[in-house]
Each structure stands twice: as C-alpha cells, then as structure tokens.
C-alpha positions as CSV (number, residue, x, y, z in Angstrom):
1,X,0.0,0.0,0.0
2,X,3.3,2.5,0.6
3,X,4.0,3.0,-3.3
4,X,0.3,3.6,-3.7
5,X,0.0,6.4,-1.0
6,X,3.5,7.7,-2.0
7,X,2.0,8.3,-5.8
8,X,-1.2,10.2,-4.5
9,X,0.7,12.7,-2.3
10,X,1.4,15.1,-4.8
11,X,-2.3,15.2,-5.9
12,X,-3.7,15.1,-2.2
13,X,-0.8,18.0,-1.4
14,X,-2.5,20.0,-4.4
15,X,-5.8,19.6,-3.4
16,X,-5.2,20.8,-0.4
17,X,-3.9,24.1,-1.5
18,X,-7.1,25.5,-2.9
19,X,-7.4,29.1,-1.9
20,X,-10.9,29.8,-2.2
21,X,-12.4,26.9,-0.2
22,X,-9.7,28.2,2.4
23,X,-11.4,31.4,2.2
24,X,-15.3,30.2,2.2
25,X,-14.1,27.6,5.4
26,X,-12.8,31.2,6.9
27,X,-15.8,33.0,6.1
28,X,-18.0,30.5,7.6
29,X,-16.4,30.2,11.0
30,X,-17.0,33.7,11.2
31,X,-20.8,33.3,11.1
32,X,-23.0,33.3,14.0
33,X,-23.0,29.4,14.3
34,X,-19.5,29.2,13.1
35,X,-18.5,25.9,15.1
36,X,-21.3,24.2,13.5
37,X,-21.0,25.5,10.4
38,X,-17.3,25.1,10.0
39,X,-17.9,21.2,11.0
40,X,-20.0,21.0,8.4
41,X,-18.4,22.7,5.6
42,X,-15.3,20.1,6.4
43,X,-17.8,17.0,6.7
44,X,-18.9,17.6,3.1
45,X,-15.6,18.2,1.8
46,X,-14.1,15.5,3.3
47,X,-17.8,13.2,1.8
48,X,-16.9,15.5,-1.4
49,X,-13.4,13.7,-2.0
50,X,-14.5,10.6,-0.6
51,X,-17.5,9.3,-2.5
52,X,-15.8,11.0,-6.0
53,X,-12.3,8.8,-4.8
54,X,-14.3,5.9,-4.4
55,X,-16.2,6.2,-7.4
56,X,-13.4,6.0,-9.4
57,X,-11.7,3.0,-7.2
58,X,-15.2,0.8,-8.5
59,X,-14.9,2.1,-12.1
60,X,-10.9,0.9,-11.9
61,X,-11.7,-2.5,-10.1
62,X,-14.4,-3.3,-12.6
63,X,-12.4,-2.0,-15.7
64,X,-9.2,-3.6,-15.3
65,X,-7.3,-0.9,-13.9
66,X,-4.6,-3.3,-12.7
67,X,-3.0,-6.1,-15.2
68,X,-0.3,-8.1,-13.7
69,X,1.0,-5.5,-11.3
70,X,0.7,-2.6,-14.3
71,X,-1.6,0.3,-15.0
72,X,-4.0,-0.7,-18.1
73,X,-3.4,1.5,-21.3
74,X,-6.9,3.4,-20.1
75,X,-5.5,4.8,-17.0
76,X,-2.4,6.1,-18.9
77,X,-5.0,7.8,-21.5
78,X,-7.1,9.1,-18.3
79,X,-3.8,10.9,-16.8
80,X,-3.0,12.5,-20.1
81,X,-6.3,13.1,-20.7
82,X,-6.5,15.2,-17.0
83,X,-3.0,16.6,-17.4
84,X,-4.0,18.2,-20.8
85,X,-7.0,19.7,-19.0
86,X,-5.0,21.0,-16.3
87,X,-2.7,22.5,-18.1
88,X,-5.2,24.1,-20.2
89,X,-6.8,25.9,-17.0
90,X,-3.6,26.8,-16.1
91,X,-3.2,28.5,-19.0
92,X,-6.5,30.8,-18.6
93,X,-6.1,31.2,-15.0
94,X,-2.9,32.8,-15.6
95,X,-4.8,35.6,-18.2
96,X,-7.1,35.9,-15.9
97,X,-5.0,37.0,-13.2
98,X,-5.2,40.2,-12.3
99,X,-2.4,42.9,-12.3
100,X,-2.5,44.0,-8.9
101,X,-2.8,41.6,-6.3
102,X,-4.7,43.5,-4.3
103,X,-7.5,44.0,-7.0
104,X,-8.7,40.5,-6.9
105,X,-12.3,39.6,-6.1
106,X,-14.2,37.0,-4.5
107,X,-16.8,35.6,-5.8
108,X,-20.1,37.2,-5.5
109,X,-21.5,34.1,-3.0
110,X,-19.4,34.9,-0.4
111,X,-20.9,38.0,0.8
112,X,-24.0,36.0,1.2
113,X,-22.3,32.8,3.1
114,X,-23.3,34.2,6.4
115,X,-27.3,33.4,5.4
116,X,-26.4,30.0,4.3
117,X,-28.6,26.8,6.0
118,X,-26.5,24.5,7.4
119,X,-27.4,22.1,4.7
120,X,-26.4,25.2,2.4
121,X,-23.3,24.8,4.0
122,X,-22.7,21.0,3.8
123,X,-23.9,21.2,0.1
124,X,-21.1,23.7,-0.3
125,X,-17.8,21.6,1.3
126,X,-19.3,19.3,-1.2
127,X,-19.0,21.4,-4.3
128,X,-16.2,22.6,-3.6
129,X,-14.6,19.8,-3.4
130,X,-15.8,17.2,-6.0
131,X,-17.2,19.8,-8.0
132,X,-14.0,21.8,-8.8
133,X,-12.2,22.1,-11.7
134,X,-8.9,21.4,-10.2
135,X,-9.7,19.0,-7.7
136,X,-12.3,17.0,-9.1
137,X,-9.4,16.2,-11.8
138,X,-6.6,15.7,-9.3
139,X,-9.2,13.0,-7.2
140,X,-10.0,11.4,-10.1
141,X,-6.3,10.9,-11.1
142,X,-5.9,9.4,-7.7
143,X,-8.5,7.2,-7.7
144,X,-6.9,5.4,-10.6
145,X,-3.7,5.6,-9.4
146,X,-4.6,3.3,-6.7
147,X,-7.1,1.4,-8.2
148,X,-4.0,0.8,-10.6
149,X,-1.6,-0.1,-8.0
150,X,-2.2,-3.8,-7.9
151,X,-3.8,-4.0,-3.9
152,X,-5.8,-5.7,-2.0
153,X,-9.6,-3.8,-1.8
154,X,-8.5,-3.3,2.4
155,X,-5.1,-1.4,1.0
156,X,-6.8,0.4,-1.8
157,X,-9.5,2.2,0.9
158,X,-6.4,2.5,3.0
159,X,-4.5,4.7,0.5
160,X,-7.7,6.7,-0.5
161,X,-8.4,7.7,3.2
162,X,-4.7,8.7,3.5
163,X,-5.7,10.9,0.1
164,X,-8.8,12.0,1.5
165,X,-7.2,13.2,4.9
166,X,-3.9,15.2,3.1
167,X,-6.3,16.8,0.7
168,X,-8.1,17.8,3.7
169,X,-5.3,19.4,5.6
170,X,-6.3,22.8,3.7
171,X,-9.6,23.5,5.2
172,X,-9.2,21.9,8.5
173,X,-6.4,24.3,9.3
174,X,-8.8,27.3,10.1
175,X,-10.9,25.0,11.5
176,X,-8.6,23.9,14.4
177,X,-7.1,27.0,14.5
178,X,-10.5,28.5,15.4
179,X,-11.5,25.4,18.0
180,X,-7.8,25.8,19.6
181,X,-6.8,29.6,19.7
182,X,-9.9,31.2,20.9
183,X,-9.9,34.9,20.3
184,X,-6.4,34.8,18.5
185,X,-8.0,32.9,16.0
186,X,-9.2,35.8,14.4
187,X,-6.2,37.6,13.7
188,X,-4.6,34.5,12.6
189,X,-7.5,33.1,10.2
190,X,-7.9,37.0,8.8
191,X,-4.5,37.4,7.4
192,X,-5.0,33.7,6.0
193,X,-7.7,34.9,4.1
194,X,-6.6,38.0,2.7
195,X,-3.5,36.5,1.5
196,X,-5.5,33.5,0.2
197,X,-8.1,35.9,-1.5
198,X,-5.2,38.4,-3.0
199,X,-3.5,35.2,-4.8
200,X,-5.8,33.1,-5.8
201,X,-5.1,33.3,-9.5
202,X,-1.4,32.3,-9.2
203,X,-1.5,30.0,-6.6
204,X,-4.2,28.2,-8.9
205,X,-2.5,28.9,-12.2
206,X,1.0,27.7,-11.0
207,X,-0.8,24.3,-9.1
208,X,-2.7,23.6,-12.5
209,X,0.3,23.7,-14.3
210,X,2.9,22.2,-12.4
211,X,-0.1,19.3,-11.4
212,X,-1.3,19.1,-15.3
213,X,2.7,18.7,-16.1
214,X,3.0,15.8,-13.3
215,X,-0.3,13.9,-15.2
216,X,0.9,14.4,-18.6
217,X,4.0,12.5,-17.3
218,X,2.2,10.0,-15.5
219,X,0.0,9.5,-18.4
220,X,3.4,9.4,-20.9
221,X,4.8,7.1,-18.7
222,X,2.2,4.4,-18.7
223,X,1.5,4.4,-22.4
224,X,4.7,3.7,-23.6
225,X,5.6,1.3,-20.6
C-alpha cells in the first residue's frame, strides 16, 4: 500500500492548497453558528473527495485498472487526458490574473455565506470539493492511481483515506485554529484569508500547471511502458 499512498501525495498536497475553499471555510467560522458551520463545511468536503475517490476506485476495479502489477493502457489515456486539462486551466487562469494583487475579487457568494442553511453549507464543502475544476481532476487521477496499483480492496480504501485526509489538511487548518486559539483565531484566520483571496489566481494557475505537467507524465509514462 506504501508505493500507492507515496503516488497520490502530490495530488492530495495539491488539493489541499485550494485558496478559495480556504477562504469560504474562513468566512463560515466567522458566522453566528461558526463551530457548527465550520464542522460542516469540512464534513462535506471530506464526503466530497471521498464518495468521488471511491467512485473511481469501483470504475478501476471493474475496468481492469490493474493487469499483472501494471496500470491498463486506459488509466495512462485518463492521466494524459486530465493533465491536458490542467494545463489548459492553467493557461487561462494565468490571463485571468489580475495585475495587482490587491485588486482581486471574491466571488459574489461569499458576501451571502453568512445566510447559508447549514445544509447550504454541507452542500457547499461538497461542491467545492468534488465539484471543482482542479480538484475534481486531481481526485480522479488518484482514484486510478490506486485502483491501478495492484492492492488488495483493504489497501486500496487505505491509501484513498490517507488521500482523503492530506487533501483535507487545507480546510481543517482554520478550522482547528478557530476550535484551539480562541480569540487569536481571528487575527490568525484574517490574514489567511486576505493573503489567500489576494493570490488566488497564481496560486491556482501555477498548481494547474505544475499538477497538469505531473499527469501528462504519468500519463506518458504508462502508455509507452
């Protein structure tokens, strides 16, 4: 199970660096019922990455992923396939970005997250997570990186909890800052999220290109193995 974690901690590490779900996690622990809230925005990430990681672990087991210890030709197409992608929003992230820093915007959502339910919320960690354009890709690449690996079914929920938990790391951050510093945490999670808000755009462009790069690799690798 070790070789299969060890190839999924450069996707979980990149999922976990996602700015704006930083920010919205942030926002929401600074609502009136900001312990709740916060819990749940993490449950349905955490659900988010889980249910789209195992998804992909049945579509492996029943396609084949694995022949005789090496990825099928499919999963090498898949990685390319997802790389190309990346790349691509990499590419018009980096456009997008805007020339001062301090210029950027959030989206318009976030001034209303304060009059979210709390299944509003849930729905949310949910969307954010399995629903985004970089880390619904970067999941999916895991997911067949395992289900490729050649492990037992035990081993292969193994290394998609260790997945789930890096990718994670992001958004519980503010979260047990806020549960373990008290009043500091507000200080603290504030200059998270203005930093976080301010470069977005890079952070994003540079992690979809560097990550796209990675799959394209991957993908290369596989297909001419």
């Amino acid at each position: 199970m070790g070789h299969a974690v060890g190839d999924v901690l450069g996707l979980a590490a990149g999922v976990a660096v996602s700015p704006l779900p930083i920010v919205a996690i942030i926002l929401i622990l600074g609502t009136p019922h900001g312990r709740l809230n916060g819990l749940l925005f993490a449950l349905g990430w955490v659900l988010g990455l889980a249910a789209l990681g195992a998804i992909m672990l049945a579509v492996g087991g029943s396609g084949g992923a694995s022949a005789h210890q090496h990825p099928a030709r499919w999963v090498g197409a898949l990685k390319l396939a997802l790389g190309a992608l990346l790349a691509l929003f990499g590419a018009r992230q980096w456009r997008r970005r805007p020339a001062d820093p301090a210029q950027a915007q959030l989206p318009k959502w976030m001034a209303a997250i304060d009059r979210f339910t709390p299944l509003k919320i849930l729905g949310l960690g949910l969307l954010l997570s399995a629903a985004n354009a970089k880390n619904a890709p970067l999941t999916i690449a895991a997911g067949a990186s395992i289900s490729s690996a050649g492990i037992s079914v035990p081993q292969q929920i193994g290394a998609l909890a260790a997945f789930v938990v890096i990718a994670s790391l992001g958004v519980l951050a503010p979260l047990g800052v806020y549960l373990f510093l008290g009043d500091r945490a507000k200080n603290v999670l504030g200059g998270w999220r203005d930093w976080a808000a301010r470069h977005n755009a890079a952070v994003m462009a540079v992690l979809f290109f560097v990550l796209g790069l990675k799959l394209l690799g991957d993908g290369i690798s596989v297909l001419v193995s």
